[in-house]
N, C-alpha and C positions, 0 to 999 in steps of 0.2 A: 746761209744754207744750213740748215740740220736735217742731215740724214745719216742713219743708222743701220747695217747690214751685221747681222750675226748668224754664228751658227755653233748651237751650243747643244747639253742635253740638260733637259727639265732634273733642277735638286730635289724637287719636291714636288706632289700632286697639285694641281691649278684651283685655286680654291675659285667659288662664283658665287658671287654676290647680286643684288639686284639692288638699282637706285630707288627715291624716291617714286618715280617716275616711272619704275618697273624694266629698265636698261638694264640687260645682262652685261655684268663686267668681272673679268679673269683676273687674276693673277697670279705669278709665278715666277722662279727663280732659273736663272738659264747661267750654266754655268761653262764658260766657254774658254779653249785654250790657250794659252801665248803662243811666241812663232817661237819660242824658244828655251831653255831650259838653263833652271840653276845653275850655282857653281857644284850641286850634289847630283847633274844629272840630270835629276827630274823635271818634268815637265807640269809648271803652275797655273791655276786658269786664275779665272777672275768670276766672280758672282756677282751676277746682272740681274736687276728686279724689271720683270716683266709687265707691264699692264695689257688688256687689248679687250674689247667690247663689241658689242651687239652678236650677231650673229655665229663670228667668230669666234668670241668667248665662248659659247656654249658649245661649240666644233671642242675648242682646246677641250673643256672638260668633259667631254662625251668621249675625246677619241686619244688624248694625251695622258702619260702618265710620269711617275719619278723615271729618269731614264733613255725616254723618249729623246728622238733627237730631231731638230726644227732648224730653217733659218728662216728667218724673220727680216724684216725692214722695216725702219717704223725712224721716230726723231727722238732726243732726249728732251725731256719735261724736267724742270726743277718745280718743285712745291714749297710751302715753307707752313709751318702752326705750331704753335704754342703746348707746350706740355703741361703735367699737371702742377710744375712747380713753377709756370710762366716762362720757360726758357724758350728759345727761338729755335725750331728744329727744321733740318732741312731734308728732303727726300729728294734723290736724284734715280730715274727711272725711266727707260724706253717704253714709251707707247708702241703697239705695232700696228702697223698699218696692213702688213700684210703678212701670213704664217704658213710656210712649207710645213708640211710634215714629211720628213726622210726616212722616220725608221727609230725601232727604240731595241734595246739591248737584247730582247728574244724577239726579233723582229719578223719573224715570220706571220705570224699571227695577226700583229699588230699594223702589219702592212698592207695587208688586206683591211682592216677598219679605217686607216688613216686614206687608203687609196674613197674609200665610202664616205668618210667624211670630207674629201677635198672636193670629190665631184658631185656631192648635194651642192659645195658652196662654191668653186672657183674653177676647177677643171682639172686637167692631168697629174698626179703625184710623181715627181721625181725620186725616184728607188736610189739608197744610200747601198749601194753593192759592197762598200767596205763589211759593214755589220753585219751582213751576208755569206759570207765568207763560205760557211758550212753548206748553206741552201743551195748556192750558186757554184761549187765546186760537184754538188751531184745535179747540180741540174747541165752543168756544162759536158759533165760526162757523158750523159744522158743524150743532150744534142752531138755532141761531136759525133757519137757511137751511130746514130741516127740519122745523120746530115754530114756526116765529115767534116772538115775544117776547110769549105767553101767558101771563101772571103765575103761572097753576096748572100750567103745566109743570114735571117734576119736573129742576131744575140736578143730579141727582146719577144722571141713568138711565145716562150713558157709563161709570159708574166700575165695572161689576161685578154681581156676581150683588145679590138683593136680599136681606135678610136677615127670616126670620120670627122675630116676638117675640111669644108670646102675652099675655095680662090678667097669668097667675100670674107671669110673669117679673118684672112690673112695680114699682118699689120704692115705685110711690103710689098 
């Protein structure tokens, strides 16, 4: 089995290429945390080379930037070729099969384009409320002052239109 679950924020803008054959394909560097921290403290990630293609590539580089924060699922690919002095070079690298977009460092802005580019391609954007912090502290204001703190209030009415799901959609 390879499979691969990350959740990192892009080191750098997602460059797009096109094959032979005119296939849009991304990539990009996803730099994601340990569960834990040095002996100085700090907390170190790890720098992940991204690949992902066709459609979705061109989502990433329409709507993703340095920053940006995604999880992804996809497998790890090893590569191998020849450099220019013939030595044997190896590339190790997650495909993704599939790209959240959560939210990037001034995320308000950006959550609205990444919410547009999820439902051109796949469906509902899951909101990273941590990165929010400042939005969602005056928007909770806002609702408490207006709504009280009614346990059956719905925390999700300021974010947007509502979405209809019928039975058949349902995968239970």
């Amino acid at each position: 089995m390879n499979k691969v679950v990350l959740i990192g924020r892009l080191t750098r803008d997602p460059e797009l290429r096109y094959t032979g054959s005119n296939i849009p394909v991304a990539t990009f560097s996803l730099a994601v945390n340990r569960n834990f921290t040095n002996q100085q403290g700090e907390r170190e990630a790890d720098f992940i080379n991204i690949v992902v293609w066709r459609k979705q590539a061109e989502n990433v580089k329409n709507y993703l930037s340095q920053g940006s924060q995604v999880a992804i699922d996809g497998r790890i690919q090893t590569r191998t070729y020849d450099d220019q002095n013939g030595q044997r070079r190896y590339i190790t690298e997650v495909v993704a099969d599939n790209i959240e977009f959560l939210g990037s460092k001034n995320s308000s802005n950006n959550l609205n384009n990444a919410n547009t580019a999820t439902n051109n391609n796949a469906g509902p954007t899951p909101y990273d409320f941590a990165d929010n912090s400042s939005n969602n502290s005056k928007n909770s204001t806002t609702s408490n002052d207006s709504k009280g703190t009614d346990v059956d209030s719905n925390p999700f009415a300021d974010f947007g239109s509502s979405i209809e799901i019928s039975d058949d959609e349902l995968p239970f």
